[in-house]
Every structure is written in C-alpha cells, then in structure tokens.
DONU-416091 format. One line per 10 residues: number of its first residue (from 0); their letters; for each residue x, y, z of C-alpha. Coordinates in nm, 4 decimals, padded with zeros to 6 digits. Each point is the difference from the previous one (the first is absolute). Layout:
<rs>
NUM) A) X/Y/Z  ...
</rs>
This chain:
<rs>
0) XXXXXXXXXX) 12.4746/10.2503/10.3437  00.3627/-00.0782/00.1031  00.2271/-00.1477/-00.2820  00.2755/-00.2529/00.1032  00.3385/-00.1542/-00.2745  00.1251/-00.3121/00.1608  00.3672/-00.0887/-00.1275  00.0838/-00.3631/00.0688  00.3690/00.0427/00.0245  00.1733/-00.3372/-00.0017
10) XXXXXXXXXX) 00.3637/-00.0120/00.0784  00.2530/-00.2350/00.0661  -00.0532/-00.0862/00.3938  -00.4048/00.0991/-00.0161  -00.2848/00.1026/-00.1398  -00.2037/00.2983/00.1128  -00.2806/00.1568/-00.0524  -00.0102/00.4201/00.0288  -00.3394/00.1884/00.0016  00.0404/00.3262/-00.1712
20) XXXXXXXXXX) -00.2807/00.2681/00.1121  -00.0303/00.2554/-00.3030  -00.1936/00.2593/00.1346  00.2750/00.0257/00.3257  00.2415/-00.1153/-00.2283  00.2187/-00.2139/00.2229  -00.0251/-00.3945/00.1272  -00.2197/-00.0559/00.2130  00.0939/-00.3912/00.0919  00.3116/-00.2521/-00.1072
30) XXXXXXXXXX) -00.0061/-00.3409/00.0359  00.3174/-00.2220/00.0011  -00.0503/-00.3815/-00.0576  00.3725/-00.1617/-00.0221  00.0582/-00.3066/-00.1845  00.2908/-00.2775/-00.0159  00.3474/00.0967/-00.1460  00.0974/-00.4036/-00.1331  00.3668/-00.0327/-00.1179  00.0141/-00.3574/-00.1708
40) XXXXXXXXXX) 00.3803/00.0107/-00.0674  00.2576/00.2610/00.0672  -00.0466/00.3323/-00.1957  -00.3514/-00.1278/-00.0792  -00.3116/00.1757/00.1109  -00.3914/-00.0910/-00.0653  -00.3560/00.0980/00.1721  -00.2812/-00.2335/00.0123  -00.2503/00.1584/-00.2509  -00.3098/-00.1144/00.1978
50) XXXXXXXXXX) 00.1258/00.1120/00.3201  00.1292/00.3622/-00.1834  -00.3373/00.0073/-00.1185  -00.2025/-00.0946/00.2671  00.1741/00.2830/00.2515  -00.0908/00.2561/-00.2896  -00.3548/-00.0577/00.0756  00.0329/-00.0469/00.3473  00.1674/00.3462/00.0044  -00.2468/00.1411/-00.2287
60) XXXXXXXXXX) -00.3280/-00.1495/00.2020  00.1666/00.1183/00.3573  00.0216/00.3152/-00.1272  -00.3122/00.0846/-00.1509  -00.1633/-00.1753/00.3600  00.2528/00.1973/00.2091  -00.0465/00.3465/-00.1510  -00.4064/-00.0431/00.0292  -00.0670/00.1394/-00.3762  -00.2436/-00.1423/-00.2219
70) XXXXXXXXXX) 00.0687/-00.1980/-00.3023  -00.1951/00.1976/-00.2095  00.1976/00.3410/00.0877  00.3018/-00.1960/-00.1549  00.0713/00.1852/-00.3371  00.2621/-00.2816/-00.1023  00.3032/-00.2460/00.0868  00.3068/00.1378/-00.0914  00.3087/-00.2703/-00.0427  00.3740/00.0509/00.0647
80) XXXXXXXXXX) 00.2545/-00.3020/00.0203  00.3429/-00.1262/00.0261  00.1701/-00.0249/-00.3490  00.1552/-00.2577/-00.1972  -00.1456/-00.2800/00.2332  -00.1602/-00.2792/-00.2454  -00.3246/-00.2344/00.0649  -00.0889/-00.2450/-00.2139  -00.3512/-00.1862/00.0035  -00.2550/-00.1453/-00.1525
90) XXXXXXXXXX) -00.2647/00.1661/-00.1579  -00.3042/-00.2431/00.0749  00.0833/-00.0206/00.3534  00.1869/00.2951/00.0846  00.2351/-00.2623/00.2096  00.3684/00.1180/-00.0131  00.2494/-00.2585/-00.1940  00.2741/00.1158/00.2842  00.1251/00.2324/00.2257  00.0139/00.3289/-00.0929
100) XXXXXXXXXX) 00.3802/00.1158/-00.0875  00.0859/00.2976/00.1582  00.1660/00.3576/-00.1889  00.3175/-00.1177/00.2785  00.0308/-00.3860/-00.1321  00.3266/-00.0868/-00.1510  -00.0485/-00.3370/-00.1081  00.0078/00.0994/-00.3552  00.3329/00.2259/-00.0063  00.1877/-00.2401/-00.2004
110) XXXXXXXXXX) -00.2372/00.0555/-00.3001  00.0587/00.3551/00.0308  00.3744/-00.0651/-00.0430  -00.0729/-00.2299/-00.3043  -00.2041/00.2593/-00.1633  00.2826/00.2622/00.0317  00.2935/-00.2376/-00.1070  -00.2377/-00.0632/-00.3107  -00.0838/00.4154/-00.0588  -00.3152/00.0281/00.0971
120) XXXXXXXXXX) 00.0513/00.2416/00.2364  00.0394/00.2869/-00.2848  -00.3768/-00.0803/-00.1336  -00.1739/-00.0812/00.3304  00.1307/00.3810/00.1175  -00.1210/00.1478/-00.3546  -00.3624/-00.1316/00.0372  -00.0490/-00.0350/00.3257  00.2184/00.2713/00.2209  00.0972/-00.2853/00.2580
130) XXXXXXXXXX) 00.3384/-00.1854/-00.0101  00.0132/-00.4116/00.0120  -00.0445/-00.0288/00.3747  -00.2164/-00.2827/00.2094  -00.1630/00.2293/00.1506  -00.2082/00.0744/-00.3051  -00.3336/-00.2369/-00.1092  00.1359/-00.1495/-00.3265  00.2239/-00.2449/00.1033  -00.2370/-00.1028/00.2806
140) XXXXXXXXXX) -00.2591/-00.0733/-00.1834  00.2408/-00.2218/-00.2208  00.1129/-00.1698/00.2822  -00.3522/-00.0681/00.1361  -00.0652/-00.1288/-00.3779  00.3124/-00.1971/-00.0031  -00.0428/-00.1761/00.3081  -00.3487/-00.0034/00.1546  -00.1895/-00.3153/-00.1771  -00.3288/00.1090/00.0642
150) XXXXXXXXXX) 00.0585/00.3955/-00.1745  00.1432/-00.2354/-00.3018  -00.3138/-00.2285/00.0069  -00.2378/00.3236/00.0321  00.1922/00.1636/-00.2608  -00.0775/-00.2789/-00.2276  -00.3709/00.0092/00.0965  -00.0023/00.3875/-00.0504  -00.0993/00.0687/00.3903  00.3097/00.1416/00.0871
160) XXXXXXXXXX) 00.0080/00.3754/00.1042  00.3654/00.1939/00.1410  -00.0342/00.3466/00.1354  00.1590/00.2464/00.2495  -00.2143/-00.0070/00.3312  -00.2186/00.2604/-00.0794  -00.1139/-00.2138/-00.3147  -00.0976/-00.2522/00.2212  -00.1334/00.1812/00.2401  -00.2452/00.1183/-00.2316
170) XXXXXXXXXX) -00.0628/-00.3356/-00.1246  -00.1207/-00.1152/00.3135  -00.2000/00.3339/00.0979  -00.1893/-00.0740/-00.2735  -00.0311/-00.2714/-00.0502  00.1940/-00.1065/-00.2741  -00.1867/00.2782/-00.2382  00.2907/00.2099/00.0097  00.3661/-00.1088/-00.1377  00.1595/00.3322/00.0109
180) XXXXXXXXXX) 00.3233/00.2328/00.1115  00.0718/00.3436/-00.0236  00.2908/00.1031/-00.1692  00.2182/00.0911/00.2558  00.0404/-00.3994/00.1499  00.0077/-00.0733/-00.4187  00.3121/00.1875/-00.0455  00.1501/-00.1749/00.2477  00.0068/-00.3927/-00.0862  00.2652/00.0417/-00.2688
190) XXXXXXXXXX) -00.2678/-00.0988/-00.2300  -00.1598/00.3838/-00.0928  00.1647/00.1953/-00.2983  -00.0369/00.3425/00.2174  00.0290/00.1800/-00.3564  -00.3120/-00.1473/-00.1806  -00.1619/-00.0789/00.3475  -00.1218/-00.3541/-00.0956  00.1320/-00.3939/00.0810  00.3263/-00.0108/-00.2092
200) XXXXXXXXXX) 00.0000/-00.3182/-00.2562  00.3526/-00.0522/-00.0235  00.0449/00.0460/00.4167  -00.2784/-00.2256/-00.0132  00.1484/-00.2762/-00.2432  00.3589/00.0565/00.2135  -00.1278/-00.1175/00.3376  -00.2416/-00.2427/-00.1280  -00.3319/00.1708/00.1088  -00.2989/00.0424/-00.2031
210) XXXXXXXXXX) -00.2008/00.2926/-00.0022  -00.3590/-00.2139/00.0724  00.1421/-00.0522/00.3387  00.0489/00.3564/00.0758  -00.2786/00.2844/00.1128  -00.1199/00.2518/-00.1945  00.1497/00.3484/00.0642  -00.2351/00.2703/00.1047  00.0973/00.3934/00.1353  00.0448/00.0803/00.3353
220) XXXXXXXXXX) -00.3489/00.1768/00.0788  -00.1805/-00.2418/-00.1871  -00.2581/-00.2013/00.1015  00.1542/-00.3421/00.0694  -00.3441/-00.1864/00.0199  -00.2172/-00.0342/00.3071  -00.0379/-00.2068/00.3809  -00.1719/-00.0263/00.3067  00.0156/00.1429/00.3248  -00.2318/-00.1100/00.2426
230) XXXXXXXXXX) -00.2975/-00.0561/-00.2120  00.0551/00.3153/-00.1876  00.1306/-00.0116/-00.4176  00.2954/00.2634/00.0246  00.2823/00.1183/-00.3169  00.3456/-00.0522/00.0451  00.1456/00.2659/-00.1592  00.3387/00.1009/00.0414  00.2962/-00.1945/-00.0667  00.4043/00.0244/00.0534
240) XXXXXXXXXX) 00.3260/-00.1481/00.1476  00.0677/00.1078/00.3358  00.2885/00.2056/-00.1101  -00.1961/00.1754/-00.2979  -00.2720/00.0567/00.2480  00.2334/00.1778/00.2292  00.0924/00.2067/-00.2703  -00.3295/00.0950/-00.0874  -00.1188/00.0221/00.3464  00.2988/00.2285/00.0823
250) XXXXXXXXXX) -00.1575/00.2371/-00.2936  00.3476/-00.0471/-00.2278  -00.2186/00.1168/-00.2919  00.2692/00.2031/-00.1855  00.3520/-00.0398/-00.1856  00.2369/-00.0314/00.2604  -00.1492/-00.0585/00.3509  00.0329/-00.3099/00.2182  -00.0712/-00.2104/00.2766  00.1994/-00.2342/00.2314
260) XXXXXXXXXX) -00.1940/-00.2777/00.1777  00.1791/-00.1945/00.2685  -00.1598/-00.2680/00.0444  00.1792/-00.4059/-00.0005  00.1463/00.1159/-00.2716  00.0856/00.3781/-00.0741  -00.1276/00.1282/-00.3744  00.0914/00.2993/-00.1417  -00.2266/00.1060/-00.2997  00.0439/00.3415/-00.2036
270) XXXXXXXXXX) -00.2748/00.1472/-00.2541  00.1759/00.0121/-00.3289  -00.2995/00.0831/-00.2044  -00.1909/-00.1025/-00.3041  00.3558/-00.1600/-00.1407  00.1881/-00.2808/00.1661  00.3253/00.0852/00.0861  00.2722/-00.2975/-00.0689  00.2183/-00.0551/00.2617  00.3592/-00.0103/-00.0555
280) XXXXXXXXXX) 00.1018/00.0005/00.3681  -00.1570/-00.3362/00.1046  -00.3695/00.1417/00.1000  -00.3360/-00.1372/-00.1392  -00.2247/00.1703/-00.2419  -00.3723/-00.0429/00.1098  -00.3579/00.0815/-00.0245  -00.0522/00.2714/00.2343  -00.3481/00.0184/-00.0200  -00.2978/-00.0402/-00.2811
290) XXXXXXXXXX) -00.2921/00.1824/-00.0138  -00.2964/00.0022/-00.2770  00.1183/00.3319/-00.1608  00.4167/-00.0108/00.1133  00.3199/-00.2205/00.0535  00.2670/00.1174/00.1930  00.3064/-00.2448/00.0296  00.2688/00.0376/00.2870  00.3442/-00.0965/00.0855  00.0263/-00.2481/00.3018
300) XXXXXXXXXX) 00.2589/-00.1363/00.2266  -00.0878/-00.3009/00.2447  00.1539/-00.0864/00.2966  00.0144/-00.3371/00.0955  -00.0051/00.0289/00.3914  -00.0914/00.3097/00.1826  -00.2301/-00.0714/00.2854  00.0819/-00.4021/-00.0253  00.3334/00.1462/00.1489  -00.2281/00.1274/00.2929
310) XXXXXXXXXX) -00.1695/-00.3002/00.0278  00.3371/-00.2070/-00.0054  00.1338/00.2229/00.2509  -00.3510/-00.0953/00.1818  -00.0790/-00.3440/-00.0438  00.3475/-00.2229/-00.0517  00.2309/00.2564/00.1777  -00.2128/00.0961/00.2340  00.1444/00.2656/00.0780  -00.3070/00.2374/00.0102
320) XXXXXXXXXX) -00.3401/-00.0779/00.1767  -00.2033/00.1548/-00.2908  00.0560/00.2090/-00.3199  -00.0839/00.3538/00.1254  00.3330/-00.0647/00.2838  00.2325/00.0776/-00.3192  -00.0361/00.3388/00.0461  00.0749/00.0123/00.3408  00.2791/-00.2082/-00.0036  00.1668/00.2121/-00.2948
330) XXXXXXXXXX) -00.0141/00.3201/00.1848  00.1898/-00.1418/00.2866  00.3360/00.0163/-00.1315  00.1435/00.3278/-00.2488  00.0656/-00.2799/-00.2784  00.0430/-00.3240/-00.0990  00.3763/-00.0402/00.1290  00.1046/-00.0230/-00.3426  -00.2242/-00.3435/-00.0341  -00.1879/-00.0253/-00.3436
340) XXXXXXXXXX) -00.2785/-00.2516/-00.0594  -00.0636/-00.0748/-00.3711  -00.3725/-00.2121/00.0291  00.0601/-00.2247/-00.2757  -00.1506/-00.2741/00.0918  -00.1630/-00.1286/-00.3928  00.2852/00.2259/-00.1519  00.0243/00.3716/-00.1190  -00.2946/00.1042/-00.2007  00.0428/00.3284/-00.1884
350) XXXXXXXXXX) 00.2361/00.1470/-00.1085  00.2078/-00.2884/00.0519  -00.1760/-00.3116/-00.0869  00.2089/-00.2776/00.1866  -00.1861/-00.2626/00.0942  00.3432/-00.1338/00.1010  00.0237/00.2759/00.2698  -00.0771/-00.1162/00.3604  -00.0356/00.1700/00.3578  00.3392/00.1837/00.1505
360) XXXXXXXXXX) 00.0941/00.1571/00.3151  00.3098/00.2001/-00.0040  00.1718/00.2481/00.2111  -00.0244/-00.2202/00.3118  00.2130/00.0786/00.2702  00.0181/-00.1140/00.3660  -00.2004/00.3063/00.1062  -00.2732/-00.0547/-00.2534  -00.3485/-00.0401/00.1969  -00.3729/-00.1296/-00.1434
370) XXXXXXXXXX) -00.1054/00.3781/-00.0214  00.2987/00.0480/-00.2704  -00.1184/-00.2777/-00.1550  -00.3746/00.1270/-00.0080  00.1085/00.3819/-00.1169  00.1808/-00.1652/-00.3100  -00.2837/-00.2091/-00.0830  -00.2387/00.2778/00.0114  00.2881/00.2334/-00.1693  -00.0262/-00.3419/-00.2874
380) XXXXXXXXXX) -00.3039/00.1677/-00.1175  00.1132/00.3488/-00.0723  00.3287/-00.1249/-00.2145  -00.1831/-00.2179/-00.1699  -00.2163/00.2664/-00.0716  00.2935/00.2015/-00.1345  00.0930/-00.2402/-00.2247  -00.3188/-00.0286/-00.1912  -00.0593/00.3827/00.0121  00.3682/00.0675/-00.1683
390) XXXXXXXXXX) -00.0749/-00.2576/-00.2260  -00.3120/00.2180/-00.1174  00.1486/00.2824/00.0003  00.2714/-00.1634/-00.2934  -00.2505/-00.1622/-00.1842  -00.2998/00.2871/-00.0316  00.1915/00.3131/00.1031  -00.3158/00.0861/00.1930  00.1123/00.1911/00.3130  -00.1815/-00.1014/00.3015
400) XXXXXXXXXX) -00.0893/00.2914/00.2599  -00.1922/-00.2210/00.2815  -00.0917/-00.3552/00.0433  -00.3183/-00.1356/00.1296  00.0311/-00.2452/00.2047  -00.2803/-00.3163/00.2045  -00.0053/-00.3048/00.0794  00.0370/-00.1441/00.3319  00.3640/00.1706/00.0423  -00.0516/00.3331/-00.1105
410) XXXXXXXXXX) -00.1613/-00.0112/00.4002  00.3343/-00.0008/00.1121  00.1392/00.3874/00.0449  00.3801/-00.1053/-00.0096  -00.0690/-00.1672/-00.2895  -00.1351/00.2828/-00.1668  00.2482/00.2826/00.1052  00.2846/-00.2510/-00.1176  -00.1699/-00.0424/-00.2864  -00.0014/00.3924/-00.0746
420) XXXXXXXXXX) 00.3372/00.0254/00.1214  00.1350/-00.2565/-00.2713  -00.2116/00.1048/-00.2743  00.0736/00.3641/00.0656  -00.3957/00.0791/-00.0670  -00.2750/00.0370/00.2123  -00.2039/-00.3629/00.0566  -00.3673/00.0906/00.0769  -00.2228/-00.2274/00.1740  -00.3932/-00.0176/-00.1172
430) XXXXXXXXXX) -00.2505/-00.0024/00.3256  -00.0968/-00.2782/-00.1809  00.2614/-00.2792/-00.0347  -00.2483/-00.2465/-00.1102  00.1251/00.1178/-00.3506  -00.0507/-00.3505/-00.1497  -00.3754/-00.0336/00.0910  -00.0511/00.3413/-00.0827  00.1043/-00.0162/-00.3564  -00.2324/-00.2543/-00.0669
440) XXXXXXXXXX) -00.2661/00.1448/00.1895  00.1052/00.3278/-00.2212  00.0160/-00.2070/-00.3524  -00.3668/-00.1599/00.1200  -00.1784/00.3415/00.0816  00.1529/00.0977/-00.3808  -00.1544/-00.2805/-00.1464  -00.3665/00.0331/00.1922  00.0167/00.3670/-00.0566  -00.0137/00.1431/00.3576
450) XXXXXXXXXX) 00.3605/00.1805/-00.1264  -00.0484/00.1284/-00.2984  00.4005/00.0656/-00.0490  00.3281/-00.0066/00.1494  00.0032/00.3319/00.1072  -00.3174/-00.0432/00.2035  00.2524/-00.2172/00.2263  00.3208/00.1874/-00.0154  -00.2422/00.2359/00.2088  -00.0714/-00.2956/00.2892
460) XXXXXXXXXX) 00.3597/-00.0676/00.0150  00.1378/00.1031/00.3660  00.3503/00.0143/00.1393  00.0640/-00.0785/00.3335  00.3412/00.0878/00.0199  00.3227/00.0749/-00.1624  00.3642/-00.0768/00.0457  00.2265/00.2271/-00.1084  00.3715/-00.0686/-00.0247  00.2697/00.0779/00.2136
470) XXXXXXXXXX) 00.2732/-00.1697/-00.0443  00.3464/00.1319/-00.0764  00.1324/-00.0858/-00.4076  00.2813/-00.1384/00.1220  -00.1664/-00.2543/00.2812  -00.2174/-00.1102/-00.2840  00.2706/-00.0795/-00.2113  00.2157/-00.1945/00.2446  -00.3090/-00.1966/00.0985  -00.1116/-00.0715/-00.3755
480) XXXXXXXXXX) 00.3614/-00.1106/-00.0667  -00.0122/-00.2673/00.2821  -00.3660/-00.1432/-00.1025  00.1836/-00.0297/-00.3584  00.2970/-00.1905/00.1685  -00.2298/-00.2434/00.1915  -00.2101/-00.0543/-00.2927  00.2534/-00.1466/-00.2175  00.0909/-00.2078/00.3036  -00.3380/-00.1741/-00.0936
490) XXXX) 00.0116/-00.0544/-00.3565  00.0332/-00.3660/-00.1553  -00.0134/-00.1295/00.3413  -00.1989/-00.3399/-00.0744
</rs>
C-alpha cells in the first residue's frame, strides 16, 4: 500500500498543502491557497486567523482531491509555519480575540527600545538567544494583553490561549484537544530559556504573560495529537518553524553545515551543535531542531526583505510583469551601473538590528535603467547574505565550505552564481527546493517511524546543481565595499 506525509506549510502570503509520496520519495501535488496581507496602521501587519485558517484546509482538502490518493494511505500531517506571528483566542470557542500580528509588525518597537534603555537586553540574550526586537512574540503578546479588552476579559475567565501559528493550527485540527508547539517556534517568542528548554518565569513575569496561557512544548517528531481528513482519523506528527524545517529538510544534521532560504525574507541558519553558541556579532541563538533522543541548536541571521524586494519591484513599481522576469532583466546589462539597492523596508534585521533603517537607492546616475535597478535588488540578497555569513564566521569560527540554498529564489541562476561569487564557496541547489515542507515531512516520517534515523535521509537528499565561484578577489572586494557604503546610507533613517 502507498504511504503519503502531508506538510501544511503556512507562510506569510499562503497556505499550502504538499503531498509527499515516500515510496517515490518526491511531491507528488502542492496546493497554494493565498490569504489577505491587512496593514491597520503604518509599519503594522496582521492576517485574519479564520481566513489563514480556513485556506489551510482548503489547501489541504484540494490537495488530497487533486492528487486522487486515499485518506487512509495518509501516514500523517506534518506542520511547518511562519515564526513569531501571535494568535490569541478563546479556548471554548476557538474564536480569535484579533488579528493575528505578523513576525514583520512594528507596532511594538518602542517597547523594545524601553526594554534596552532599562537593560534588559543583556538577560533576554542570556536565556533566550534573541535580542529585544518586535519582531519576536513577547512583546506582542503583551501588547495584545495590554490593549485587546476581550484577551483581558478571557484572561480573567481563564479561556485565554496565545501561541505561534502552528499552536493554533493544531488547536483547531483538533479540535481544541491539542495546545501544543514544538520547540523550535518556542525558542522564538522571547519567552523560552533555550538553556533549560522550558517557559522562563522571570521572562514571563517581565512581559506580563502567564504561563497558563501558553502551549505545552513537545519535540519535533512527536506526535502533536490527531485530525480529520475526509472522514479518515490521521496523526499529525511533525512539527517546526519554516526556517528550522529548511534546515532539517536541507539535511544540516552536523556541526557546521547550513542552509539559505530566500524566501520574503532571506534566513540564514548554521548547525552549531548540541551547545548554543552566543552571539557576539549581532546574530540569534536558536533551536535548530529537537528530536526525542537529540538537540542541536544553530546560529541564525534573518533578513527582513529578500523576495518582498521582488515583489516591490513587481507590484508598486511595476517594473516587472512577474517574479521569474528578475532574472532576465539582470542579465541584460554587465552590472548594476554602480546602483545599490539596500531592501530595508521594516529595517535591517541581522547583523544589524535597526529598525530605524529604511529602503535606499544609491549610485543613480542619468544612465541608470530599471534592469540596473533589478540586478542590484537581486545582487541585495547575496550581500546580505555576506553579512550574516561573516558574522558566523566571528562568532563560531566554523568555516563554511558550501551553502545550501531554496526557497523561491534559489530558482534564479544569477542569483545563485552571484551568490558563489560573493561568498567565495560553492552554493548548491537541492532538486528539491521545497526544503521547508520537506523538513517537516522529514521530522514527521521520524516521529511515525517510516525513517528510522537521519542518515536514512541524508541518503534521499539530491542535488540538482551547483554554483561554483568565479569571481575575481579583487571584484568581490570592490563590490562588498560599496554594499557596505550604501548600507550605512540606510541606518537610523526613520
């Protein structure tokens, strides 16, 4: 009998659904259901849960129809989401207090600031490997506490639950039996001491949040609790943040190896081992990935806009008809002109942390044309990939021989061969760059035993091509310089 994994991998702009065949070991059907992108106020950003939610299952029952399999060849439902993003509801009904708020929402920067002019900054990085930022749960789900009157009447009551999206995902797949995460979306609310892996008290007591409210933590190839598809009672089993999942789907198992997914955002995450590496060079210290019998932390650097910049270039500059016309465009003129594009449209993520920082053009001249501007938005990536990777390098020592690299970008061959050029290593592309839905689908055929280690998938993992570098030292030099020159050009904007 055939054996299907379905990951439900729900990102920022959609939800889809990915059909994993193990005995062919590839997908076999994805299904994309987008939802709304709602921005309240300026540097705000939400998602209606029960729209989010209800394009999940859209995506899931398309697929399952589409693809023709039977729900009872369905081994179990994997789940992969979008960090950092907060829901709040309530736990009789399952009805959301308020809008999601997004891993890109600024609207609670300012209590970042006051946290750091009052030194918390020193014990938040100690326990929790993240620096004060919004774009981290904690202070969300304060705000949401603060200022939503029906969380602070349900938190009264004792019906109010918080959670990353895959909690609540869960929630509702089961029907409310489950109130669970996995570790990896833990250690990222700002809330998780990474050390002791549990809810830190004193985080807890800082930002006002107490621990009833918040799931229980469970491993990444455990069974999360059960649902149904189609009539039929199925596990889901298998549980990560996107970026972890990457990671894990890229098969980053040991010390040292890592994976770059370009995706809205670009994120950069390096296997550091069984210890967590402190950052001293403004990167994060994270869960890589938990499994019943190992822990393996890693070193990560997000980028705040990487394909967005696409998408801008798209959709208000319309300056391309669709995505995929970026690499096209770049390879119609030798360079950029001189023109550098620094993408920083929320600020700088790592490793410069400026939420201050805002978008900049420079090098403009009268001969500048829109496929300049194109090249140095795709060329964006690559430094900014730079950045993080020297920042690594500082902090762990850990030399880096190739990177892996999916996500909807790594499609783009001038990407990639820039992307050698400026790392000076080879950046290999998996036949597979559905390396976030293939993590989980990996962590879920852990947990239901149809892998009975990691090394049974190191040997599934295929390449399907690799850029080697060819640029000369001293072009990559004079390029990096100028990226440096336009990013400061950026900083403390706002």
């Amino acid at each position: 009998m055939k054996r299907y994994i379905i990951a439900l991998d729900e990102g920022t702009t959609s939800a889809r659904a990915a059909i994993f065949d193990l005995e062919e070991h590839a997908f076999i059907k994805i299904v994309n259901a987008p939802f709304d992108q709602i921005y309240p106020q300026a540097g705000w950003v939400e998602h209606d849960l029960n729209q989010l939610y209800a394009a999940q299952i859209a995506a899931l029952n398309d697929a399952v129809i589409l693809s023709g399999i039977n729900p009872s060849e369905i081994l179990s439902i994997a789940i992969t989401n979008q960090r950092e993003t907060v829901a709040a509801w309530n736990s009789d009904t399952g009805k959301p207090v308020c809008n999601a708020i997004v891993w890109q929402c600024r609207r609670t920067a300012d209590a970042c600031d006051e946290l750091k002019k009052n030194g918390y900054d020193e014990i938040i990085v100690q326990k929790t490997g993240l620096l004060p930022d919004a774009y981290f749960s904690a202070t969300k789900i304060q705000w949401i506490i603060k200022n939503v009157p029906e969380a602070k009447k349900l938190l009264d009551e004792g019906k109010l639950r918080v959670g990353t999206i895959d909690s609540y995902l869960i929630w509702r797949l089961t029907n409310g039996k489950s109130f669970v995460t996995d570790y990896t979306n833990a250690s990222r609310t700002m809330l998780f001491n990474i050390h002791s892996l549990s809810w830190d008290d004193e985080l807890l007591a800082l930002f006002g949040v107490p621990k009833e409210i918040l799931p229980k933590v469970i491993a990444c190839d455990e069974i999360a609790g059960t649902t149904t598809v189609l009539g039929k009672e199925i596990p889901v089993c298998g549980v990560a943040g996107d970026q972890q999942a990457a990671l894990f789907g890229q098969g980053c198992f040991t010390e040292g190896s890592a994976k770059n997914t370009y995706g809205t955002g670009c994120f950069l995450l390096m296997n550091t081992g069984s210890k967590p590496i402190t950052s001293k060079e403004g990167l994060l210290t994270t869960v890589g990935f938990v499994l019943k019998d190992r822990v393996n932390y890693a070193l990560e650097g997000s980028i705040f806009n990487a394909g967005s910049a696409v998408q801008w270039l798209r959709d208000e500059m319309q300056i391309l008809k669709k995505a995929s016309d970026s690499e096209r465009y770049s390879n119609t003129v030798p360079d950029t002109g001189g023109v550098y594009v620094v993408p920083a449209f929320t600020g700088l993520g790592a490793p410069y942390w400026d939420m201050d920082a805002r978008g900049t053009i420079v090098g403009i001249t009268r001969g500048t044309n829109k496929y300049h501007i194109v090249r140095a938005v795709i060329e964006s990536m690559a430094y900014s990939t730079v950045d993080v990777l020297n920042a690594m390098k500082k902090d762990g020592g850990l030399s880096l021989s190739v990177l892996s690299c999916d996500g909807g970008a790594s499609g783009n061959n001038f990407l990639m061969q820039f992307q050698a050029d400026m790392l000076n290593v080879s950046t290999i592309r998996p036949k597979c760059v559905e390396s976030t839905a293939l993590g989980a689908v990996y962590l879920s055929a852990l947990g239901m035993g149809a892998f009975k280690s990691v090394d049974d998938i190191t040997s599934c993992i295929k390449r399907d091509r690799v850029f080697t570098p060819s640029m000369s030292e001293e072009d990559r030099i004079q390029k990096y310089a100028g990226w440096k020159e336009a990013v400061k050009r950026s900083l403390h904007w706002a």
